[in-house]
N, C-alpha and C positions, 0 to 999 in steps of 0.2 A: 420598754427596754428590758424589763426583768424576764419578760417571757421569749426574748430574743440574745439572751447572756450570751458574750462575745461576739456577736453579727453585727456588721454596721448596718445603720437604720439611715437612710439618707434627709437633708435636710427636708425635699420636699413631703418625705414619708411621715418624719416626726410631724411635721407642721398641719400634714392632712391629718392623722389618726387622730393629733388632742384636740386641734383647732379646727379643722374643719378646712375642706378642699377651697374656700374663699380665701383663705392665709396661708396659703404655699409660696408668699412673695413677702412676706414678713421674716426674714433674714435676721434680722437684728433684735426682734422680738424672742427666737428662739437662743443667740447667743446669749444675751443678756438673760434669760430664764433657767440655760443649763451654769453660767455662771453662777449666781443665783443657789441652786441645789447645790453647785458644787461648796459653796460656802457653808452650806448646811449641812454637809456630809462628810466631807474632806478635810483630814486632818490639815493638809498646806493644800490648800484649794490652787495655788501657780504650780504645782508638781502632784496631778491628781493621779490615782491608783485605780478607781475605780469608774468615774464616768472620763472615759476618753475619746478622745477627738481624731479624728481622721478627715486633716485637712481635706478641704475642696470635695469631701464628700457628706459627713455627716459625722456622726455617734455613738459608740459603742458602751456599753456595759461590760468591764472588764468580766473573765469567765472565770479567774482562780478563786 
């Protein structure tokens, strides 16, 4: 994501590049994981700045 700052990454994108083309259908694996970070990051992790979401598609890395 860092080397893609503001592009969405789609979910089956992120899923292949960390995990591997066998986990493209682990959905819930990757929410639960970017939750997750965003706890770790994000000052109010339910109002994030920086790792955002782009329903029904995937991911982004906010750019500012």
């Amino acid at each position: 994501m860092a080397r893609n700052g503001g592009k969405v990454l789609t979910h089956k994108q992120l899923l292949s590049d960390v995990w591997g083309p066998d986990y493209i259908a682990e959905m819930n694996s990757l929410r639960v994981f970017m939750a997750t970070l965003r706890r770790k990051t994000e000052k109010q992790p339910a109002q994030p700045r920086y790792l955002l979401t782009d329903q029904g598609v995937g991911y982004r890395l906010a750019d500012d």
